[in-house]
N, CA and C atoms as a LAMMPS dump frame, in Angstrom:
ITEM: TIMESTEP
0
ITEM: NUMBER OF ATOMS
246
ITEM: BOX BOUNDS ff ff ff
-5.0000000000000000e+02 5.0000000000000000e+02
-5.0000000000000000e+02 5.0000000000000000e+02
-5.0000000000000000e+02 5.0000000000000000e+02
ITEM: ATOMS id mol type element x y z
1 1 1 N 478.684 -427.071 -232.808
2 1 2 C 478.296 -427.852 -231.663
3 1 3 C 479.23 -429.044 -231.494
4 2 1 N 479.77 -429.854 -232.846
5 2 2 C 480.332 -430.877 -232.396
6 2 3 C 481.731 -430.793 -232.206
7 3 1 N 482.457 -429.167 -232.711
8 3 2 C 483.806 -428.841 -231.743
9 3 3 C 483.662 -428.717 -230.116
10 4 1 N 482.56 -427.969 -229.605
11 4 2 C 482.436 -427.724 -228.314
12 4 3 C 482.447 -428.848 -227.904
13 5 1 N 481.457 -429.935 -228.01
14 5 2 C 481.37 -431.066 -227.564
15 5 3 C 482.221 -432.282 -227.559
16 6 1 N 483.734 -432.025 -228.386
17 6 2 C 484.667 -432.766 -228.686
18 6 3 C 485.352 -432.081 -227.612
19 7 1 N 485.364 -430.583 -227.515
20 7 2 C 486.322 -429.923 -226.411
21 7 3 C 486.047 -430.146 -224.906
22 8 1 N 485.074 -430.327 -224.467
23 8 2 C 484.47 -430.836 -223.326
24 8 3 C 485.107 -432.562 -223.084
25 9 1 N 485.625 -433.323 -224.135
26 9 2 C 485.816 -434.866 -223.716
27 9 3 C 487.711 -434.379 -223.947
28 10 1 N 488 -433.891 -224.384
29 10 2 C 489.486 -433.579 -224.721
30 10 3 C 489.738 -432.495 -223.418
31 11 1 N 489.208 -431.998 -222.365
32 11 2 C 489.813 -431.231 -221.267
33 11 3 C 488.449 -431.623 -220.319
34 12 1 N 488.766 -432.822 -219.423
35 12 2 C 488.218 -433.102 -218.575
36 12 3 C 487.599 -431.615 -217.398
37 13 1 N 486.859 -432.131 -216.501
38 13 2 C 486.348 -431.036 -215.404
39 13 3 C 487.248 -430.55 -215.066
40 14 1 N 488.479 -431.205 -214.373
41 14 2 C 489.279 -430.528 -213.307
42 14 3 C 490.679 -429.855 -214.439
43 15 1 N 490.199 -429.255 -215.963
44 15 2 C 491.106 -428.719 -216.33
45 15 3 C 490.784 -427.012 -216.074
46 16 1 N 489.442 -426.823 -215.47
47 16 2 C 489.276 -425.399 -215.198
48 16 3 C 488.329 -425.352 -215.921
49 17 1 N 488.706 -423.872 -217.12
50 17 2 C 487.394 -422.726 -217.252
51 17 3 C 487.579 -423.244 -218.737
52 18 1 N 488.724 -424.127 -219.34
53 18 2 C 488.364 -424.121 -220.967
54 18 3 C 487.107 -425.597 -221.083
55 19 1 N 487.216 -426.405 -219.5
56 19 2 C 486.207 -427.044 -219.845
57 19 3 C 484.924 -426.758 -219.651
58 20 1 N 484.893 -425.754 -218.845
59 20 2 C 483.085 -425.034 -218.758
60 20 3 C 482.539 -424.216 -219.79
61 21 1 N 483.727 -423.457 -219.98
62 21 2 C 483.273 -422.454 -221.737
63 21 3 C 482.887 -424.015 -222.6
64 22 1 N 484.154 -424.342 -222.872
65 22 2 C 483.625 -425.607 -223.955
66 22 3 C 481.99 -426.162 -224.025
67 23 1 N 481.532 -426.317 -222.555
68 23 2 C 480.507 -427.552 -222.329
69 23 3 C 479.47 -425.86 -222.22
70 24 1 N 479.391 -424.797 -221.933
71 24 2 C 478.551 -423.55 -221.841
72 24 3 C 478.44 -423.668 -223.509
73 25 1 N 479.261 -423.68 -224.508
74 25 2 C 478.943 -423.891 -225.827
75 25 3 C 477.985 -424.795 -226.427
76 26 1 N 478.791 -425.793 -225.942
77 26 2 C 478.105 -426.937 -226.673
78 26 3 C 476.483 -426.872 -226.225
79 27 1 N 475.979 -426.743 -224.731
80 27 2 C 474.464 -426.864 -224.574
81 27 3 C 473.853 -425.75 -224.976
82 28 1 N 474.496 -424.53 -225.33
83 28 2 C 473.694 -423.333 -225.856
84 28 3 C 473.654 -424.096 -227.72
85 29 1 N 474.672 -424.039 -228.065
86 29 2 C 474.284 -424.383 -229.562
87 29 3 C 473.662 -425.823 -230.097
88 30 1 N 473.323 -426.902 -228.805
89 30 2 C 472.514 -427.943 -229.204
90 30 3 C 471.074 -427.335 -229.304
91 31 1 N 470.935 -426.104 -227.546
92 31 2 C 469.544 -426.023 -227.993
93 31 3 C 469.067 -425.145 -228.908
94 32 1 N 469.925 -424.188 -229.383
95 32 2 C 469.426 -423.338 -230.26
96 32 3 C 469.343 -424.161 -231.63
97 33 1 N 470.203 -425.208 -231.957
98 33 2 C 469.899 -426.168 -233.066
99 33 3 C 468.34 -426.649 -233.096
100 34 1 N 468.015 -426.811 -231.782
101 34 2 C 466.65 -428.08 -231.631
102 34 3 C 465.722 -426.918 -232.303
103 35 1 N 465.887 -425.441 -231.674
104 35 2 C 464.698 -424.415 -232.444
105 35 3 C 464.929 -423.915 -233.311
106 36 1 N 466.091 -424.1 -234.313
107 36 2 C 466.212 -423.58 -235.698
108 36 3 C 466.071 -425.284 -236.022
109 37 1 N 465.888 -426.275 -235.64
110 37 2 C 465.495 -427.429 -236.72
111 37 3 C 463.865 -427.214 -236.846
112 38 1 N 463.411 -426.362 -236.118
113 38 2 C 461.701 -426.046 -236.154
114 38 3 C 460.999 -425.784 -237.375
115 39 1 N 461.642 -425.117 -238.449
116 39 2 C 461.839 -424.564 -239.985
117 39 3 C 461.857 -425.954 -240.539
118 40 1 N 462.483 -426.86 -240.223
119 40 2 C 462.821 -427.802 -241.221
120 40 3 C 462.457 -428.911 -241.208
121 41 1 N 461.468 -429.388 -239.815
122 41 2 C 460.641 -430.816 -239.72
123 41 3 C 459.237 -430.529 -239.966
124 42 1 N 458.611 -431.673 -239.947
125 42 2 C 457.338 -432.087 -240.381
126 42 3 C 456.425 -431.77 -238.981
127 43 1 N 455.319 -431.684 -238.454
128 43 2 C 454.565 -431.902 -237.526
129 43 3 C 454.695 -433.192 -237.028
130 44 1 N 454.019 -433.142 -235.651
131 44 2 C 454.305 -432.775 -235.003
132 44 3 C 456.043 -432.647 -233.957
133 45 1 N 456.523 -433.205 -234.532
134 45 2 C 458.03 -433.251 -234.707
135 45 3 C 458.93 -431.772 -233.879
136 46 1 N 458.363 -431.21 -234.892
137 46 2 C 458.939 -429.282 -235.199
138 46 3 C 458.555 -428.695 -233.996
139 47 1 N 457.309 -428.926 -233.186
140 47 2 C 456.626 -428.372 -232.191
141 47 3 C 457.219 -429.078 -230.696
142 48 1 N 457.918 -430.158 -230.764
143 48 2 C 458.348 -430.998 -229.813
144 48 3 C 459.972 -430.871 -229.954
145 49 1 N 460.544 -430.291 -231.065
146 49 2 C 461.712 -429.972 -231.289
147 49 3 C 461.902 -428.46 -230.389
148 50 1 N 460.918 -427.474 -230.995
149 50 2 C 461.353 -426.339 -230.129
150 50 3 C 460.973 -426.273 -228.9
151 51 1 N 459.772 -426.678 -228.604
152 51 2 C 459.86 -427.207 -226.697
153 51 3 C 461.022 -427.841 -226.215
154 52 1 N 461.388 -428.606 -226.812
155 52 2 C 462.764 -429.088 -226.118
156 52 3 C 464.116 -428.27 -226.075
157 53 1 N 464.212 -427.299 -227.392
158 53 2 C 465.062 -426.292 -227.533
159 53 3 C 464.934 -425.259 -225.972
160 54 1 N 463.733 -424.634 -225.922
161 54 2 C 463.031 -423.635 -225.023
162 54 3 C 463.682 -424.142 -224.062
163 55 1 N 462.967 -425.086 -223.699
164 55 2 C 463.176 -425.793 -222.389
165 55 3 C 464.614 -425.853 -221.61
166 56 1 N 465.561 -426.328 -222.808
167 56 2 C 466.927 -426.803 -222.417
168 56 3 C 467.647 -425.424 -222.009
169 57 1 N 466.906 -424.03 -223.269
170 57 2 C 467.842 -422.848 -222.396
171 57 3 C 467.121 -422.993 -221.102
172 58 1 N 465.975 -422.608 -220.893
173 58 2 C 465.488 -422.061 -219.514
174 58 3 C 466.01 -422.832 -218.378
175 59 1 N 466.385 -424.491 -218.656
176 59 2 C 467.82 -425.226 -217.503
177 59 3 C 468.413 -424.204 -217.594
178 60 1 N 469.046 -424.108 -218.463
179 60 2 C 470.504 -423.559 -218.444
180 60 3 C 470.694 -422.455 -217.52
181 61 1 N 469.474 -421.386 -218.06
182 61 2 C 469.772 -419.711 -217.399
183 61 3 C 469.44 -420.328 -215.964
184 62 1 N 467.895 -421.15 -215.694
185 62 2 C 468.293 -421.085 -214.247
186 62 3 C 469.364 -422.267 -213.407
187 63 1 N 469.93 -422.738 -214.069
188 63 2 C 471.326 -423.479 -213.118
189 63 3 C 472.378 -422.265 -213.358
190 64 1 N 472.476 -421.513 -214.334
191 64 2 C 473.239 -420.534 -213.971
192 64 3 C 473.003 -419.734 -212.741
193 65 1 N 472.261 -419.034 -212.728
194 65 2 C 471.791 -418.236 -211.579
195 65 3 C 471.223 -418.828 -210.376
196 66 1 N 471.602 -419.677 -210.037
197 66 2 C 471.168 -420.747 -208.718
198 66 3 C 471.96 -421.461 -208.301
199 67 1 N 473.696 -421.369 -209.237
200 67 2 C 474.585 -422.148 -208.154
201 67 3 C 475.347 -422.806 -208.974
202 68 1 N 476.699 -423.002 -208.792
203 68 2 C 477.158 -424.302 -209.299
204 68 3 C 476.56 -426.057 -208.429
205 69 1 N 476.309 -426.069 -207.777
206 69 2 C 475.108 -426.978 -207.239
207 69 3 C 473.566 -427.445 -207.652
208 70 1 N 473.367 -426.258 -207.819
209 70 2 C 472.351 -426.116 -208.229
210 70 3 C 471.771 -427.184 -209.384
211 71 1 N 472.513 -427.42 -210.172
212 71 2 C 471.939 -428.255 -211.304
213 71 3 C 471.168 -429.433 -210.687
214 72 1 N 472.292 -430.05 -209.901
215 72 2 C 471.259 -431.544 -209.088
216 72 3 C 470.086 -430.786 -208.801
217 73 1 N 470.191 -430.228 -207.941
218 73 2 C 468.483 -429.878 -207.33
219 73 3 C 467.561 -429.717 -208.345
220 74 1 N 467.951 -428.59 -209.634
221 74 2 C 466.989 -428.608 -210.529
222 74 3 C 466.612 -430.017 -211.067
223 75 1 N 467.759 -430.572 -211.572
224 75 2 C 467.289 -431.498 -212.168
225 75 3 C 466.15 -432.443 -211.027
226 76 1 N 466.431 -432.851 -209.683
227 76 2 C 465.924 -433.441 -209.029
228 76 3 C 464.112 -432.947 -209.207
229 77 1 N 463.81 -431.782 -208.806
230 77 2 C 462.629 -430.942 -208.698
231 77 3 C 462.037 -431.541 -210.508
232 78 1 N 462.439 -431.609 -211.127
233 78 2 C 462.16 -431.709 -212.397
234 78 3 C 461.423 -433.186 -212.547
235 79 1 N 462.182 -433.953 -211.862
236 79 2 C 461.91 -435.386 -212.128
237 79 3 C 461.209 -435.629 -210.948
238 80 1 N 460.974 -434.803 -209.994
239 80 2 C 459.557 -435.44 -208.837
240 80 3 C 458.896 -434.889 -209.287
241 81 1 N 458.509 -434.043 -210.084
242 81 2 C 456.81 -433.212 -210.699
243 81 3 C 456.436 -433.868 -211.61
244 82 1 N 457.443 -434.712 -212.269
245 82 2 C 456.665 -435.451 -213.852
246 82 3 C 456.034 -436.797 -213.413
């Protein structure tokens, strides 16, 4: 996670596709970290770790499939329901 995430600040946006693979890395292997740290914390901790894991793919797949735009809106919709 913390190569992807070094590769994302070392090839800005407008270097293309090695900075979207890079940054497509890094948020898949933060959240799959948050639900394999589920094994290894205490309550209620572990249960708020993998909700947040869950959560962060299900952004992901749907800003994939809804647009390169798309992210604002999700995120927007996200933060008027809470």
């Amino acid at each position: 996670m913390g190569a992807a995430a070094m590769g994302v600040g070392i090839f800005p946006g407008d270097t293309g596709a090695i900075h979207g693979l890079a940054a497509l890395v890094a948020f898949v292997t933060s959240s799959l970290s948050d639900i394999a740290a589920y094994r290894f914390e205490k309550r209620p901790l572990n249960y708020i770790s993998a909700i947040i894991g869950v959560f962060s793919l299900i952004v992901l797949f749907l800003a994939f499939h809804m647009g390169e735009a798309s992210l604002f809106w999700l995120t927007f919709e996200i933060i008027r329901f809470n």
